[in-house]
C-alpha positions in Angstrom: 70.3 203.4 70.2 72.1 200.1 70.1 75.8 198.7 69.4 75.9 195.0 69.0 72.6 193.8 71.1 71.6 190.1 70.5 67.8 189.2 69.7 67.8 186.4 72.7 70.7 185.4 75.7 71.1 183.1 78.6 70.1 183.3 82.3 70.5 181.7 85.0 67.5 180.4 86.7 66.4 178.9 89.6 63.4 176.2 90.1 61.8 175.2 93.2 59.3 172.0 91.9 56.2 170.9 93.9 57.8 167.7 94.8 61.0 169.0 96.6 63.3 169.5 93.8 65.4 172.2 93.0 66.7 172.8 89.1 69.3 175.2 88.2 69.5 175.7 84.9 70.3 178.3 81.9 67.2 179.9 80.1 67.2 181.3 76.8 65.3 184.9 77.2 64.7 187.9 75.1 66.7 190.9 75.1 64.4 194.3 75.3 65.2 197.1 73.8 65.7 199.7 76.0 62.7 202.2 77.4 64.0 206.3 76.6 65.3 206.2 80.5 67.1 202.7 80.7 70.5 201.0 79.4 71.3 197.9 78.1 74.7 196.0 80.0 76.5 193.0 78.5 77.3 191.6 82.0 81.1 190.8 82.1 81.2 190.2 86.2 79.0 189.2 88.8 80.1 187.3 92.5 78.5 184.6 94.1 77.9 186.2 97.2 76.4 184.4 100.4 73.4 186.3 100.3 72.9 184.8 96.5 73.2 181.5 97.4 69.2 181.0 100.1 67.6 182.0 96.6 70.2 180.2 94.3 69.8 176.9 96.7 66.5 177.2 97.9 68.0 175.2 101.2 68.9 172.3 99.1 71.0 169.7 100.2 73.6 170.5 97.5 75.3 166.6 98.5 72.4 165.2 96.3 73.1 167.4 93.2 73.0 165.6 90.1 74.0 167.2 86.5 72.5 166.4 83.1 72.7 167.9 79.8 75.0 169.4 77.5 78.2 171.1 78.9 76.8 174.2 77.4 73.7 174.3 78.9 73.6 171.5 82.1 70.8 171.1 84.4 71.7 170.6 88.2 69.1 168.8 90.2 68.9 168.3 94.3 66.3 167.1 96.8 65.3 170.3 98.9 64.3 168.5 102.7 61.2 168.8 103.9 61.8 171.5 106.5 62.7 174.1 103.8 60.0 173.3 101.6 57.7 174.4 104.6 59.7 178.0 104.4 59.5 178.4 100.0 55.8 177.7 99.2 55.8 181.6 98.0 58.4 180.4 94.9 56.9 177.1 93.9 56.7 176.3 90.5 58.0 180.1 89.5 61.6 180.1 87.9 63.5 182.8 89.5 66.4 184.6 88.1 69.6 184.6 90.5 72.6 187.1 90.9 72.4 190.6 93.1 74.8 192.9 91.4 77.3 192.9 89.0 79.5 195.2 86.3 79.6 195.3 82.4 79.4 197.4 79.2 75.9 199.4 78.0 75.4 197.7 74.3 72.3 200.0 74.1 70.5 202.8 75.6 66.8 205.2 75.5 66.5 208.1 74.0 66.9 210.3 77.1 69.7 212.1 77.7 70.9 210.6 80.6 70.8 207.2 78.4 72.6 208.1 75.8 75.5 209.7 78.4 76.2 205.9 79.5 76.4 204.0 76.4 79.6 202.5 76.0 80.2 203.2 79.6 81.1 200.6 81.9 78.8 200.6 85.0 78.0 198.7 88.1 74.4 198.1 88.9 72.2 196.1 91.5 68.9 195.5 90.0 68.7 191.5 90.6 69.3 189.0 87.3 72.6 189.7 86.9 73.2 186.1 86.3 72.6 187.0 82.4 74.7 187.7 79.7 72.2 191.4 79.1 70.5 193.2 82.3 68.1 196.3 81.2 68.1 198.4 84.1 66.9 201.9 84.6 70.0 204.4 83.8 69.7 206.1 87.1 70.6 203.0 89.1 74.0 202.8 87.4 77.2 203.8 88.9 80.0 205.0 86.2 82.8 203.1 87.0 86.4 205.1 87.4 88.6 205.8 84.3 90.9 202.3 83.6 88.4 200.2 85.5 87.2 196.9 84.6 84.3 195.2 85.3 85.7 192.9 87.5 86.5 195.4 89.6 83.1 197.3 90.1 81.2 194.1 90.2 81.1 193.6 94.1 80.9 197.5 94.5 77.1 197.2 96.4 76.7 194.8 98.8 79.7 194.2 100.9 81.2 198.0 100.4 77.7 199.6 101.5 77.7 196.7 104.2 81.3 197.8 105.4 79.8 201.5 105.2 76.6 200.4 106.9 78.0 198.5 110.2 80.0 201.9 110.3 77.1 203.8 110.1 75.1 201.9 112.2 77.3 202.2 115.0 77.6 206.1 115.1 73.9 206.1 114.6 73.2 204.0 117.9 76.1 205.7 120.0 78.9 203.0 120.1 82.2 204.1 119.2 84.2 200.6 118.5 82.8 197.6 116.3 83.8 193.2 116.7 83.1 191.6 113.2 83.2 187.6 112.6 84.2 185.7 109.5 86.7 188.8 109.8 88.9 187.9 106.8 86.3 187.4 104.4 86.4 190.1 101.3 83.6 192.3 103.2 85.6 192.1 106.2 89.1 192.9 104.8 87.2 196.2 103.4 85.9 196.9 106.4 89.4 196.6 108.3 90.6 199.1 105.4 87.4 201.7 106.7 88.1 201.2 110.1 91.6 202.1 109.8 90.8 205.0 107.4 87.7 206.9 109.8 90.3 205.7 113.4 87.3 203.3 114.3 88.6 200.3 116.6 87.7 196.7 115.0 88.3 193.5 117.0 88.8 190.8 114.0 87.2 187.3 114.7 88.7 184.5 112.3 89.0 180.9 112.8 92.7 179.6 111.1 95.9 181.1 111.7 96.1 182.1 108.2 93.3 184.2 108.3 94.6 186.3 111.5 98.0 186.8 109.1 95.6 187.8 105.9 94.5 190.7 108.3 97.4 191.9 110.3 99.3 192.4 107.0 96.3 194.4 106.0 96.9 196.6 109.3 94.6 194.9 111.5 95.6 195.8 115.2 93.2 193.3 117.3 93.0 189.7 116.0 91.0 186.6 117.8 91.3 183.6 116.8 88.3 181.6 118.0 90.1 178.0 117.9 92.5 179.4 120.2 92.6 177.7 123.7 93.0 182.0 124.9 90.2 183.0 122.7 88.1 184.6 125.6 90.3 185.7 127.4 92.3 187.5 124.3 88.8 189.0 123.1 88.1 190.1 126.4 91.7 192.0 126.5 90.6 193.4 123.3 86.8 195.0 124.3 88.8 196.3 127.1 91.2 198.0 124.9 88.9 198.9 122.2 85.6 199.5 124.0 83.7 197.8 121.6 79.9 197.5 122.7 79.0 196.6 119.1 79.0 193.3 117.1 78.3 192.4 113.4 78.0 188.5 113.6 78.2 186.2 109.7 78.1 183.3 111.4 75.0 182.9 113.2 74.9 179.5 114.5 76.2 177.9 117.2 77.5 179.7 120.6 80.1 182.8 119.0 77.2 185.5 119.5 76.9 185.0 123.1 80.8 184.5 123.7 80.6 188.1 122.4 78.5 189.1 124.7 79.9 187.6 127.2 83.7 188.8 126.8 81.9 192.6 126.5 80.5 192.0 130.1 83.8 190.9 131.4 84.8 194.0 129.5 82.4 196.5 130.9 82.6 194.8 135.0 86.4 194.8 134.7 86.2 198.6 135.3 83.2 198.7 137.2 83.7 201.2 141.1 81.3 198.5 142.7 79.2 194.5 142.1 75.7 194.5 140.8 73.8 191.7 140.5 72.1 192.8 137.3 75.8 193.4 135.6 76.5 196.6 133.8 74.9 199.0 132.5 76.3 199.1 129.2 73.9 198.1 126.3 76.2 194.8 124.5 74.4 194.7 121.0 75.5 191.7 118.7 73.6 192.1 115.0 73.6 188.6 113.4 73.7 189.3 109.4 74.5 186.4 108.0 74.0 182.4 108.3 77.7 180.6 107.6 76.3 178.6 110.0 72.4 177.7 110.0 72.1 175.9 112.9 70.6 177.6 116.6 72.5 180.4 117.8 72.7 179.6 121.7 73.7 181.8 124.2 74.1 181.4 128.2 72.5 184.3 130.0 76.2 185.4 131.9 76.0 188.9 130.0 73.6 191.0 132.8 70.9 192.4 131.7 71.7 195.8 129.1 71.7 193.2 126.0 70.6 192.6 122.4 70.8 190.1 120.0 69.5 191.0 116.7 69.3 190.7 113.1 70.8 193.2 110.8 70.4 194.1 106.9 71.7 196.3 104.3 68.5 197.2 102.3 66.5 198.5 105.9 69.6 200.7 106.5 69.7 202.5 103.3 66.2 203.0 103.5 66.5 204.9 106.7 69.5 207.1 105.4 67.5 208.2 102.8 68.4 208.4 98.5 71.0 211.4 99.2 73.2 209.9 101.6 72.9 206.4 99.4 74.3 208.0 96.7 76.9 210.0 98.4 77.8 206.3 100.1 78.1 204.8 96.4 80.4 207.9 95.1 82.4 207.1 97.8 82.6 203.8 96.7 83.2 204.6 93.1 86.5 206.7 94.1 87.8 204.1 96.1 87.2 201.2 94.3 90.4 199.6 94.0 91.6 201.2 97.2 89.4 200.1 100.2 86.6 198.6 98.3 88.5 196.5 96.6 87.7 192.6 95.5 89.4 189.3 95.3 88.3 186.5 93.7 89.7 183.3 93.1 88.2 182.2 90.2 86.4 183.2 87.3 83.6 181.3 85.6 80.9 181.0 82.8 76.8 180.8 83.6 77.7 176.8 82.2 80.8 176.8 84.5 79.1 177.6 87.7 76.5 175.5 87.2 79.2 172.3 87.1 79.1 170.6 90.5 83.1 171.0 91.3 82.4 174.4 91.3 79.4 174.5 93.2 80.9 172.0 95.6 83.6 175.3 96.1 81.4 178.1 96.2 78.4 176.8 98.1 81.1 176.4 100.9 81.5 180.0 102.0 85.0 179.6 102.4 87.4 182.5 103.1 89.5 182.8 99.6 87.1 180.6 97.7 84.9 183.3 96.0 83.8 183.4 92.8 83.5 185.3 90.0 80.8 184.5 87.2 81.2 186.4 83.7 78.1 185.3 81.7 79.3 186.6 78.6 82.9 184.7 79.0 
């Protein structure tokens, strides 16, 4: 049944105290053996994505963190403001494992047949934990990675690829034909330029530096907004009216971009309107907000008629709706093109012990374009 599987190994955990404080730290936990229907993985790759960092964080203010111990095994500490501890009193007191998916090698497997099939294997998984040098998951929720991949290369190969898949999806299911993204040359957003181009979807591109516009027009982006640019409305305007986009998929959250969008997709619709109504059009404008790069209000003017929506949007609701069949075809799909238009970057690779050192937290808690990280727990 097993290979080389350790009697104990390290996790990553993550403390909310009663008095405020959050502790990060690495725990020393058991290794099970395997039931007959589940596999064993020595995790060799797992990204800090944004949606690991509300439960790594806790809504810390990460300028207080403090780090003791030894190098092998620090403890970070930082004061979590009163606000968010209002929000956590579900997870005080309970150390929480961290990490949503990752990739690596089954050490050990059950009895069953399909088991046995994966050992040696390597696999991608989403089960949660994945901050740990050994994840026991259920074999069934393992995806074979191609022949000659690495793990490093099937360990972002759930969230942002079924995202990419999902804002696709979601827009075909609610009758738009054209989709805007934000935070556009992020690693979710370069895949999703790679799908739009592949299924002839329009995409209008948000980014914020110049850089990031040339990271996506060399990846075959056609429409490209900058929105720093002293044009930005008007050159996101020009491109809803060439792309007919009534849909929006907004990572930032915060601050006034959602209704700009809306805004811009009225100037859009009215721009080819026969006759004035003082409701506006009558196309639905939908902007989904999905993630939080920016946590403060989102504010909006009401300039956008009255056929509008302004909502939130996540993966796990939409592959319930699709039902287990179509998941699975959506994560073959991602297995074939894995290092075609799922593929990753990251730009740089650390240990458990590594990401718990404050330079790199310092880089990763940013949410920076290019600045995304790689943990292997067993490096």
């Amino acid at each position: 049944m097993t290979t080389d599987k350790p009697s104990t190994a390290k996790q990553l955990r993550s403390l909310v105290k009663p008095d405020g404080t959050l502790e990060l730290s690495l725990a020393v936990v058991d290794v099970p053996d395997p039931a007959p229907n589940q596999v064993l993985i020595r995790v060799e790759a797992s990204p800090v994505n944004p949606s690991d960092l509300g439960l790594l964080f806790a809504g810390a203010d990460m300028s207080t963190a403090t780090v003791s111990g030894p190098d092998d095994s620090p403890v970070v500490t930082a004061t979590i403001p009163p606000g968010a501890m209002r929000t956590l009193g579900g997870r005080v007191g309970t150390s929480l494992p961290v990490g949503n998916e990752g990739a690596g090698t089954v050490v050990a497997a059950g009895s069953s047949d399909a088991a046995q099939a994966l050992l040696r294997a390597t696999v991608a998984i989403a089960g949660g934990s994945m901050y740990a040098q050994y994840r026991c998951v259920d074999a069934s929720h393992c995806l074979v990675l191609p022949e000659g991949s690495v793990a490093a290369d099937g360990a972002s190969s759930f969230v942002n690829p079924l995202t990419a898949l999902g804002m696709v999806g979601t827009m075909r299911n609610e009758g738009h034909t054209a989709l805007v993204h934000t935070a556009a040359a992020s690693n979710l957003g370069q895949m999703l330029n790679r799908l739009c181009i592949a299924e002839a979807v329009p995409l209008v591109n948000i980014v914020r530096k110049p850089e990031q516009e040339e990271i996506l027009r060399s990846g075959g982006a056609t429409y490209v907004c900058n929105s720093t640019s002293p044009t930005f409305m008007e050159d996101l305007t020009q491109a809803l009216v060439a792309t007919s986009a009534t849909l929006a998929f907004d990572a930032i959250g915060g601050g006034k971009l959602a209704g700009h969008i809306l805004a811009c997709m009225e100037s859009a619709a009215t721009s080819t309107a026969a006759e004035y109504s003082r409701y506006g059009s009558t196309t639905h404008k939908q902007v989904y907000i999905y993630g939080g790069l920016d946590r403060g209000p989102t504010e909006f003017n009401r300039n956008f008629g009255m056929a509008w929506g302004i909502g939130g949007w996540l993966l796990t609701p939409f592959l319930q709706k699709i039902g287990p069949e179509t998941f699975q075809a959506l994560r073959q799909r991602v297995a074939t093109e894995l290092k075609t238009t799922f593929a990753s970057t990251y730009s740089e690779e650390v240990s458990l012990a590594q990401a718990l050192q404050l330079e790199a937290i310092a880089v990763y808690g940013k949410q920076a374009t290019g600045e995304k990280y790689l943990i292997n727990p067993n490096k």
